[in-house]
C-alpha atoms as one frame of an Amber mdcrd trajectory, in Angstrom:
protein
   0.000   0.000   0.000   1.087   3.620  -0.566   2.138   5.428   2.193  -0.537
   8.482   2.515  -2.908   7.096  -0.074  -4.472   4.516   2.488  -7.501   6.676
   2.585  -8.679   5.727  -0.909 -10.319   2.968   0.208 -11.917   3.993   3.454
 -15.049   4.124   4.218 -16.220   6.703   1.968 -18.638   8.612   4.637 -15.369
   9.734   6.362 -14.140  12.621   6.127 -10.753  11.631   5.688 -11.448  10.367
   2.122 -13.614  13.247   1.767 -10.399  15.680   1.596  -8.481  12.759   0.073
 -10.978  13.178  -2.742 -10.760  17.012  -3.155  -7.193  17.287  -2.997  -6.814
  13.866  -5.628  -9.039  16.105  -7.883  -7.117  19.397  -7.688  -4.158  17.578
  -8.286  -5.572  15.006 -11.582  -7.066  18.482 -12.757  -3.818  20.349 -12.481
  -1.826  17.651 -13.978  -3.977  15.198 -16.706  -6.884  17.795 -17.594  -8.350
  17.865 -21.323 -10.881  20.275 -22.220 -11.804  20.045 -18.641 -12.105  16.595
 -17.791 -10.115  13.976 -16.873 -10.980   9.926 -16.700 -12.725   8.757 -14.376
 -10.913   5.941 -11.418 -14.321   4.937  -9.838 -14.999   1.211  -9.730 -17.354
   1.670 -12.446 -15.526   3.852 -15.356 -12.058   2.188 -14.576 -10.388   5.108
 -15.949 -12.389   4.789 -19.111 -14.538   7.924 -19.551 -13.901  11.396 -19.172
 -16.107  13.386 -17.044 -16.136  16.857 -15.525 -14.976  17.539 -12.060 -18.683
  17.182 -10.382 -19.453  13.709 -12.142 -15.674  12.347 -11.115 -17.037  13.514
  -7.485 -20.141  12.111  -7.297 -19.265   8.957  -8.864 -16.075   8.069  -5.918
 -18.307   9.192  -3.367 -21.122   6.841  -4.551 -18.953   3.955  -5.932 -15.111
   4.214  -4.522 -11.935   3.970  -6.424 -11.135   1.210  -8.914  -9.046  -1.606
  -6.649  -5.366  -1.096  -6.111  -5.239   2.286  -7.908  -2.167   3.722  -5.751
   0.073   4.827  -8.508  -2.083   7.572 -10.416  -0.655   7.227 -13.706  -3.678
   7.988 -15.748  -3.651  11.020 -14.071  -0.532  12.750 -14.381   1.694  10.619
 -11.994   5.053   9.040 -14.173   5.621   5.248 -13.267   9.225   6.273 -12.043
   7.676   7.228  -8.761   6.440   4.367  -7.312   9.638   2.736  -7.334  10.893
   4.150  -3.994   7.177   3.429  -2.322   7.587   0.048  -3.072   8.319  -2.635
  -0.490  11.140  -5.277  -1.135   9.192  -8.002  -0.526   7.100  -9.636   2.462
  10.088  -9.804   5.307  10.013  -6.180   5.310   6.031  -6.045   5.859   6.708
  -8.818   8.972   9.308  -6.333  10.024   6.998  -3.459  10.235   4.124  -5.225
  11.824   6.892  -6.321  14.735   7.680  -2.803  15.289   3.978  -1.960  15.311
   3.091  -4.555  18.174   6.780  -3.774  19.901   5.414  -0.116  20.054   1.703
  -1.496  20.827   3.284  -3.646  23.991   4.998  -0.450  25.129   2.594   2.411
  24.814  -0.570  -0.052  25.268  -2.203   2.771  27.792  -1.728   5.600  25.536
  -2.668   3.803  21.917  -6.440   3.647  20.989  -7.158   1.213  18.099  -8.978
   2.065  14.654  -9.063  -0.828  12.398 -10.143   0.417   8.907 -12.337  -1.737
   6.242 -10.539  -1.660   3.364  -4.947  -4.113 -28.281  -5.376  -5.924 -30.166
  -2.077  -4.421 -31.974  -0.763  -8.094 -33.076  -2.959  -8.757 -35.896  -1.862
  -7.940 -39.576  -5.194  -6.051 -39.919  -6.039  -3.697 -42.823  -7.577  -0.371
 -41.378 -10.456   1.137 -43.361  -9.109   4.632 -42.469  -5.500   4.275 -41.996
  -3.899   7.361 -44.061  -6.659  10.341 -44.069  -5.283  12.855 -45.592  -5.010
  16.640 -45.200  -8.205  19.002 -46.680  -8.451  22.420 -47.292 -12.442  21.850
 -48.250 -14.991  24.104 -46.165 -12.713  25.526 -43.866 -14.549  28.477 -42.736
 -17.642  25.972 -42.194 -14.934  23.979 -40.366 -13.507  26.970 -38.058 -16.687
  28.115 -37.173 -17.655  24.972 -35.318 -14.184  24.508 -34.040 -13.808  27.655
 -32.640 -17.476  28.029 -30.962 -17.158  24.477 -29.629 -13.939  25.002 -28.266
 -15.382  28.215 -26.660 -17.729  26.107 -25.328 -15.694  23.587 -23.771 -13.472
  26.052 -22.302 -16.421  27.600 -19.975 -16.737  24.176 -18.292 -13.337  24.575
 -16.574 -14.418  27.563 -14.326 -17.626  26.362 -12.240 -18.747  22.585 -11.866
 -22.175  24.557 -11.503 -22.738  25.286 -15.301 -22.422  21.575 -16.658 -25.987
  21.718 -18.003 -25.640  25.097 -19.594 -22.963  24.265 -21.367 -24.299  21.487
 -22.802 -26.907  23.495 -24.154 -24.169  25.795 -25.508 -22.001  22.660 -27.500
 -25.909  20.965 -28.760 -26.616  24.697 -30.250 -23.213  24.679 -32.093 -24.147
  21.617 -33.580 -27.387  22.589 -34.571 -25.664  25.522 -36.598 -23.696  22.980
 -38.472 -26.736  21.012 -39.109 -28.949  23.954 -40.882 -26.561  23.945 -43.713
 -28.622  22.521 -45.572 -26.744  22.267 -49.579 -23.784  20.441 -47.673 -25.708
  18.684 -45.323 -27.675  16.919 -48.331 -24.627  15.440 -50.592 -23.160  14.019
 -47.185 -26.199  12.337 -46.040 -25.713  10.446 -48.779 -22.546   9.215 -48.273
 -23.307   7.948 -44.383 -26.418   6.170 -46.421 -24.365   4.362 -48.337 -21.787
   3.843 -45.639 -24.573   2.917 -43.092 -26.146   0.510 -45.679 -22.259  -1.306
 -45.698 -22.095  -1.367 -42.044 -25.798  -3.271 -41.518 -24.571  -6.204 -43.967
 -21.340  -6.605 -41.972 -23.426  -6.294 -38.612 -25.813  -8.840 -40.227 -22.887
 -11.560 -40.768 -20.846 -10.598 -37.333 -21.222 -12.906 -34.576 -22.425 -11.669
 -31.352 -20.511 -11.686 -28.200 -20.296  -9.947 -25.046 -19.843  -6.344 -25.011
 -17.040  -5.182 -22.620 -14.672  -2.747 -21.786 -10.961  -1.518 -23.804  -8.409
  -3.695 -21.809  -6.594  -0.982 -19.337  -4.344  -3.372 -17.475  -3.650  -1.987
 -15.019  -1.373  -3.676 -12.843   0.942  -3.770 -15.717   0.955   0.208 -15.794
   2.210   0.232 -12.234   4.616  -2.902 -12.977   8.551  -1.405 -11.811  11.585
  -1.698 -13.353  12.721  -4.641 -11.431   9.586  -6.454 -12.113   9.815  -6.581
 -15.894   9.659  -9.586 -17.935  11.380 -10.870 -21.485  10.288 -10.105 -24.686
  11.941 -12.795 -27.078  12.596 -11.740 -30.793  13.388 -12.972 -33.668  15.625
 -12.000 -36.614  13.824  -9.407 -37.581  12.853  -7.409 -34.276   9.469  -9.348
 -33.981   7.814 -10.474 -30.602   7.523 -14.123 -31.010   7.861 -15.105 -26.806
   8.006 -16.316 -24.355   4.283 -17.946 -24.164   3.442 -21.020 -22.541   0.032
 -22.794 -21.742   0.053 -21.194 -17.732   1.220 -17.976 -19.076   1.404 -16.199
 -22.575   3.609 -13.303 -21.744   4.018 -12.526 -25.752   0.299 -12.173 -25.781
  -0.136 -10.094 -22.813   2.798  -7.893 -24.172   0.347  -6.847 -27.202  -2.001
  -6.131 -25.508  -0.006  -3.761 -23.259   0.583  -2.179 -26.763  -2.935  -1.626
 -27.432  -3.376   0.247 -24.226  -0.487   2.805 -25.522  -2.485   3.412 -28.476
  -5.680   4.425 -27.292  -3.536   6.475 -24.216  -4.200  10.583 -24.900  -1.234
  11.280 -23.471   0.655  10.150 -25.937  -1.519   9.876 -28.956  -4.975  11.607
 -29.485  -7.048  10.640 -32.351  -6.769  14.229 -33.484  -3.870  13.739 -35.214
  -5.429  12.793 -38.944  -2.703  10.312 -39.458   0.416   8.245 -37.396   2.721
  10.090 -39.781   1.355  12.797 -38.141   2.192  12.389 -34.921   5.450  13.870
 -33.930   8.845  11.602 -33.405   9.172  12.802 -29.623   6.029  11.439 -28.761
   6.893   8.511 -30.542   9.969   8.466 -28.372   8.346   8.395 -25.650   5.980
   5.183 -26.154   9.019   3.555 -26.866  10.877   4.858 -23.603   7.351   3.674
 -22.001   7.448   0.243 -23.254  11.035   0.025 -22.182   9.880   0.424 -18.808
   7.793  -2.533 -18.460   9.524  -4.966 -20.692  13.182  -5.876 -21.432  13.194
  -5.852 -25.026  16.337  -6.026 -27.416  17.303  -2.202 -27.675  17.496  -2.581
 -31.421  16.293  -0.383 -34.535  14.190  -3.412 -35.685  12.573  -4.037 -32.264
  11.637  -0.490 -32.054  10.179  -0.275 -35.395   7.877  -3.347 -34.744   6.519
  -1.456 -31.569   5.870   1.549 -32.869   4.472   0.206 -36.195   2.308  -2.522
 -33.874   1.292   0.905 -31.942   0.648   2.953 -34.923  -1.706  -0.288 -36.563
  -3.520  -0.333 -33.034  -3.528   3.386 -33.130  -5.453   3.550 -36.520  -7.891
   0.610 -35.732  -9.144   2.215 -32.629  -9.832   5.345 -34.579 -11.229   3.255
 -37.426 -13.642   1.598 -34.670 -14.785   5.238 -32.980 -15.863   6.291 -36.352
 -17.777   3.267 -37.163 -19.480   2.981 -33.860 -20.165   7.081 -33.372 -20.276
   8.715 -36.755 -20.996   6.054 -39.450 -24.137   4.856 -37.385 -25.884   7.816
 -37.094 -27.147  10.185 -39.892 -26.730  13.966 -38.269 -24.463  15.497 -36.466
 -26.780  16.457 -33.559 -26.996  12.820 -33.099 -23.399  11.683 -33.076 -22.681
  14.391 -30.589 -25.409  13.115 -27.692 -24.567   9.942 -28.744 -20.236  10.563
 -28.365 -17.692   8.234 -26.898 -17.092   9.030 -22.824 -13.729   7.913 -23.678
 -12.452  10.778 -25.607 -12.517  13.977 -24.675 -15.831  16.115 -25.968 -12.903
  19.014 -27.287 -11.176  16.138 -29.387 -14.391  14.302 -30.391 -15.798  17.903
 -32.049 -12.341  18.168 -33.661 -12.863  14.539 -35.167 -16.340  15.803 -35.750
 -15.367  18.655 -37.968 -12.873  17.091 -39.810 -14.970  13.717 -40.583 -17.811
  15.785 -42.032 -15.339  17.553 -44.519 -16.493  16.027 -47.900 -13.162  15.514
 -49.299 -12.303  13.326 -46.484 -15.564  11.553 -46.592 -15.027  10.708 -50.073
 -11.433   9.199 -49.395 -12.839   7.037 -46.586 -15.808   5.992 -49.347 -13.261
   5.139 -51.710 -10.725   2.971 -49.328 -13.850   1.155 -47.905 -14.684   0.039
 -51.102 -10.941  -1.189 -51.520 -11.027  -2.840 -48.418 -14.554  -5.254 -49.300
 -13.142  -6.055 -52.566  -9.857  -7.671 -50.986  -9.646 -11.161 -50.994  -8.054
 -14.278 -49.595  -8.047 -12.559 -45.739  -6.349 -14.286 -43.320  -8.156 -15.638
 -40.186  -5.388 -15.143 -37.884  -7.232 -13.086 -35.266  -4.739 -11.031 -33.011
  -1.453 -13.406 -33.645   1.092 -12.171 -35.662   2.464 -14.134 -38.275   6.121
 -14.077 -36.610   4.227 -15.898 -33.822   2.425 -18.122 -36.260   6.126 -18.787
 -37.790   7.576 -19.855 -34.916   4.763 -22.309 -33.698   5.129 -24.463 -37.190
   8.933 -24.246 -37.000   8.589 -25.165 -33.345   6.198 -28.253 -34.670   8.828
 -29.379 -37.317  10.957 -31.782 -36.086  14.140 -30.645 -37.761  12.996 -27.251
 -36.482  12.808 -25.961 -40.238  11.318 -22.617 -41.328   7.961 -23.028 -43.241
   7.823 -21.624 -46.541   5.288 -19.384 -47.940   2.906 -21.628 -48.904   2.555
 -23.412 -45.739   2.180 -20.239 -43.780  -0.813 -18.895 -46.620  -3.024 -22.239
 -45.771  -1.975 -22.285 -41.868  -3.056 -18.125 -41.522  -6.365 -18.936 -44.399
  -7.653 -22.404 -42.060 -11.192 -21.753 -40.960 -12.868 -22.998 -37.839 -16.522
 -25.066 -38.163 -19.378 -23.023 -36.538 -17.723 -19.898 -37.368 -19.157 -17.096
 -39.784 -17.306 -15.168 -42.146 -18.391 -12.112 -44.897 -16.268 -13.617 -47.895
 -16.150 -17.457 -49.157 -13.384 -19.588 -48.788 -13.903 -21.110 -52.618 -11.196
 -18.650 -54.256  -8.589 -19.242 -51.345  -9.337 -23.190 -51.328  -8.727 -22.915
 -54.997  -5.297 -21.079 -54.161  -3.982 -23.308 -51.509  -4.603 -26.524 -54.188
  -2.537 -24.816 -57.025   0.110 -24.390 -54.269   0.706 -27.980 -53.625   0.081
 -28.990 -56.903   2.596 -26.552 -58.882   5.108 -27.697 -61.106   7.373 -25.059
 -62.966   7.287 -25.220 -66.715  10.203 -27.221 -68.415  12.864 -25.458 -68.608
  12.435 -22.721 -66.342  14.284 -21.826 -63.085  12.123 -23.267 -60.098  10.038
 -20.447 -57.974   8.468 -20.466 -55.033   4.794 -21.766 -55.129   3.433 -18.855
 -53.569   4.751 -16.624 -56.184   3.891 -18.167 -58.684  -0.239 -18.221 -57.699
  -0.137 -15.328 -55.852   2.000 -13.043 -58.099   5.549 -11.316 -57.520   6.050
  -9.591 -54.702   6.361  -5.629 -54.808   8.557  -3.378 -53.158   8.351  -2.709
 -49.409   6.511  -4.659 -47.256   6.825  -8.786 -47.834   3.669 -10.956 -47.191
   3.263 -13.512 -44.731   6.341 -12.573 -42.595   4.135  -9.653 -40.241   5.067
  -6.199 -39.486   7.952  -4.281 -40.690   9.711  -7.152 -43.114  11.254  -6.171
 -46.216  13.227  -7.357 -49.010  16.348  -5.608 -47.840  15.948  -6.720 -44.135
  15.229 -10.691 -45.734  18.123 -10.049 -47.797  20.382  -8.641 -44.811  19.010
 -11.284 -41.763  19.763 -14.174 -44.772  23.103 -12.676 -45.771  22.063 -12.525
 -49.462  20.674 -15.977 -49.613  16.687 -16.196 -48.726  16.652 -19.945 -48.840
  14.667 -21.504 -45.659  18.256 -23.080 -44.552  20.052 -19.237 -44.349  16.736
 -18.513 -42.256  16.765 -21.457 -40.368  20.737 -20.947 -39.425  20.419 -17.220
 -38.727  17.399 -17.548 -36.353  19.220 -20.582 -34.497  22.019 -18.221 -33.483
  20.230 -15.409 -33.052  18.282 -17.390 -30.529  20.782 -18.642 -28.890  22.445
 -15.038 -28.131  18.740 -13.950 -27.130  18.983 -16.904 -24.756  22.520 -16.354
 -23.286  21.593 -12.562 -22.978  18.221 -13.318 -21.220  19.991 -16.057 -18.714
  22.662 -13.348 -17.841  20.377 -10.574 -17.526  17.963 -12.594 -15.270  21.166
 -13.372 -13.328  22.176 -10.239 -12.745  19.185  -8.801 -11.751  18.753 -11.518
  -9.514  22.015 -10.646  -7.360  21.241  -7.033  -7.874  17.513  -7.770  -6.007
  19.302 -10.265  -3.234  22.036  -7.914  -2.728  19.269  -4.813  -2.390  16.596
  -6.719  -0.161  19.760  -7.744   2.106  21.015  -4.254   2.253  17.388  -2.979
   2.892  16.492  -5.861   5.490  19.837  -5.011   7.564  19.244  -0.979   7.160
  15.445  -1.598   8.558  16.992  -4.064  11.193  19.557  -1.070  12.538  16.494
   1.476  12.368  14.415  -0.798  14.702  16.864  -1.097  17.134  18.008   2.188
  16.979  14.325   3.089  17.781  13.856   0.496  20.248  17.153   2.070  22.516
  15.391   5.491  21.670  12.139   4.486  23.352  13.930   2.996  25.868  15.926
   5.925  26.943  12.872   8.030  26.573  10.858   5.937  28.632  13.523   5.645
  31.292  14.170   9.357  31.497  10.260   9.833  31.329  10.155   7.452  34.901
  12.993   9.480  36.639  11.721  12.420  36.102   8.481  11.797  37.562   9.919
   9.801  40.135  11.943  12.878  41.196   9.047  15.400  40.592   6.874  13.072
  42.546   9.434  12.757  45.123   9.429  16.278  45.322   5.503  16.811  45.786
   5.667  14.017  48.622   8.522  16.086  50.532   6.792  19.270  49.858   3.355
  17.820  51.114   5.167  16.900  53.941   6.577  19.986  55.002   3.680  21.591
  54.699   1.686  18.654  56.921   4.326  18.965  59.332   4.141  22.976  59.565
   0.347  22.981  59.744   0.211  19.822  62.809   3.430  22.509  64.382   1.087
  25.205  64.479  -1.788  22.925  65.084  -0.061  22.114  68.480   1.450  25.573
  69.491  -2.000  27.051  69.672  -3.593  24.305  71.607  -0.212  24.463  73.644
  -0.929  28.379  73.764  -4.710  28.047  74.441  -3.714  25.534  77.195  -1.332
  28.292  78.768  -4.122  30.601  78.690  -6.771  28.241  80.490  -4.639  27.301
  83.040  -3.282  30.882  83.871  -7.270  31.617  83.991  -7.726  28.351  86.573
  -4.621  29.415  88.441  -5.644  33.360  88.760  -9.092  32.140  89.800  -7.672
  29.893  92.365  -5.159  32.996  93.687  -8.455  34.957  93.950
């Protein structure tokens, strides 16, 4: 637990988590604020939505925090911080809980007791927006709205109080937009058409559970010595570790996919991830470093940020499908917008959707996209990952070649339902086996030969970032299966030697820190023990001495008071019988 954040998870009528709450919110406000809101750590958002100040208020006083959210870092806080809050590991917690009852035994009189309750970015997925480009069409139509809304949005920073006003402020912007009535007209027919497209492909989805983006959060608290592996091959790509308990690989994608959809270092304003400036790029990469050891090479870094960049685009892709291609007008999509983007980017994606130059572009690749064919079924596993199972399955551990891998990534699964037919591809996969080259020609790869040459730049069925040149380089000029096969056998075995020396050495570095740590708490215990002790001891002398000195004093005084006590009756007794005796005389 974080030391000053234990109030988090009080119970919430207190009013220790009541200030806890105000001063989390002026700090996440001063820190992680967009267009006045921030997301939302109640049990219920999950740091999902943004909402204003007063709804993030309500909703922790009626709900809580999300579980285990010590480390703020979706709201400003850098994972660097925690490391020092950390504890070593669970002899230090015994050690503190001694000291507790040590100084429990010893002050038992004085203590009273409270007890307190308590990405998919793997996939080799085409985008159906993935390179918007720039538009100079209706820009004063454009500025208008940006500049009012923005306006707008700005307001809602000052006073939690006018929520409801503004929103009446952003729904009459929109309702300007939607009274032109010329351009309104030739782009209602383009979301008809689009909408039509969407309905068929809702018609052959299958229907599962609806749920939440994956936020993982423990792993966005995970320290530097708690990283794990990343294992790559020859050409920079993730392809393990991943076992049946535990699919690190897997999990590491994921974590990817959670970068992507992150504002903080990407917002879907930018119009495309050429866009988006090399610093910030820098930064995910710096970030990913952080939670994984990964080989610090230009390849490996390129299959991040290109795995980022592919999540990047499909997250946009699905926003604009699920809040601007479903409904017809503009007043619509904005009651209806995503809590998980910020209402200042959404009306920027807003603006810029409805240009018609862009609209038409999307049209256009859309269509491209439905008239591809032969799609692979591979879900979210890369084909580097799909590689590396078969060659793992080969006895002689032998790479597969191309027209293996097309049938393995095109396989179908019985009960499932998919939009194109698997008549063409079957068709393929047969004139693969089957292929003989013509007499007298040079023999070429099966693939090729059905499938067509391959063009310049990116190289089919080998996943992100592969290229002739990099084949060409990783094979030393020879792209036979047995250069591969040779190559990635070393190249594993250095990743292995590496990894086994690096898990070493961290493994010293953690004994030699947690014995250093256990022997510096041991000193500061007894250290405070002999402090308490003289304290205590000093505490008993001097009231024995000051009560010492009250007894004497009371004494004294006793003493003086019976003295004078018995010189007046001695006095009083003189008098009486000088009285008797003068009587007698008399």
């Amino acid at each position: 637990m974080m030391n000053g954040r234990e109030w988090m998870y009080l119970p919430r009528r207190l009013p220790e988590f009541e200030t806890g709450v105000n001063n989390f919110l002026d700090a996440s406000f001063a820190k992680a604020a967009r267009g006045g809101q921030i997301v939302c750590p109640c049990k219920k958002c999950k740091n999902r939505f943004w909402c204003y100040r007063l709804e993030v208020y309500n909703h922790l006083k009626w709900d809580g925090f999300v579980e285990n959210y010590y480390v703020w870092v979706f709201h400003g806080e850098k994972p660097s911080d925690i490391t020092s809050n950390s504890c070593s590991d669970d002899n230090d917690v015994h050690m503190n809980d001694n000291f507790a009852e040590l100084l429990h035994d010893t002050f038992r009189d004085n203590i009273e007791e409270t007890n307190f309750a308590s990405f998919n970015c793997n996939g080799d997925e085409n985008e159906d927006d993935m390179d918007e480009d720039d538009s100079n069409g209706d820009e004063n139509e454009v500025d208008v709205i940006r500049s009012l809304g923005k306006d707008v949005i700005q307001d809602r920073d000052q006073e939690d109080e006018d929520i409801d006003m503004m929103d009446e402020g952003i729904r009459n912007v929109v309702e300007v937009f939607d009274k032109e009535a010329d351009y309104e007209n030739e782009e209602d027919e383009l979301v008809h058409e689009q909408s039509e497209s969407t309905h068929l492909e809702k018609e052959t989805a299958i229907c599962t559970r609806k749920r939440g983006p994956t936020m993982m959060h423990g792993l966005q608290v995970r320290t530097i010595n708690e990283r794990e592996v990343i294992i790559c091959n020859e050409f920079g790509q993730p392809v393990g570790p991943q076992t049946e308990e535990k699919d690190i690989v897997g999990k590491f994608s994921l974590f990817l996919g959670t970068i992507a959809r992150s504002h903080d270092y990407a917002p879907l304003t930018y119009k495309t991830w050429h866009n988006v400036p090399d610093k910030e790029k820098e930064k995910m990469w710096e970030f990913v470093l952080t939670k994984y050891i990964l080989p610090e090479s230009d390849a490996a870094k390129a299959w991040v940020l290109r795995s980022i960049g592919a999540a990047w685009r499909g997250y946009k892709c699905r926003i604009k499908k699920k809040h601007f291609y479903k409904f017809k007008d503009n007043k619509t999509r904005w009651k209806k917008r995503p809590k998980n983007i910020p209402e200042n980017d959404f009306l920027d994606l807003l603006s810029y959707w409805n240009k018609k130059e862009v609209m038409n572009q999307c049209l256009q690749k859309r269509n491209a996209r439905k008239a591809q064919k032969n799609m692979h079924t591979t879900g979210p596993k890369s084909f580097a990952r799909i590689r590396e199972e078969m060659m793992n399955e080969n006895p002689n551990r032998e790479q597969p070649d191309s027209a293996q891998v097309f049938e393995r990534t095109r396989a179908r699964k019985i009960g499932n339902v998919y939009c194109d037919t698997y008549d063409d591809t079957t068709k393929k996969i047969e004139l693969m086996k089957t292929y003989q080259p013509p007499e007298g020609m040079t023999a070429v790869d099966p693939f090729v030969a059905v499938m067509g040459k391959e063009h310049d730049g990116h190289c089919r069925l080998y996943g992100k970032c592969v290229t002739k040149t990099l084949l060409r380089k990783v094979n030393g000029g020879d792209t036979s299966s047995e250069a591969g096969k040779r190559q990635l056998a070393v190249m594993r075995k250095e990743i292995e030697e590496d990894n086994e020396r690096k898990k070493a050495e961290m493994r010293k570095e953690l004994e030699e820190d947690n014995e250093r740590k256990r022997a510096e708490m041991l000193k500061e215990i007894e250290e405070e023990h002999q402090r308490q002790k003289a304290e205590m001891r000093k505490e008993l002398e001097e009231e024995h001495q000051r009560q010492k000195a009250e007894l004497r004093k009371e004494l004294e005084d006793e003493h003086l008071r019976k003295k004078a006590e018995l010189e007046a009756i001695r006095k009083d007794l003189d008098n009486k019988m000088k009285k008797f005796m003068e009587k007698i005389h008399d």
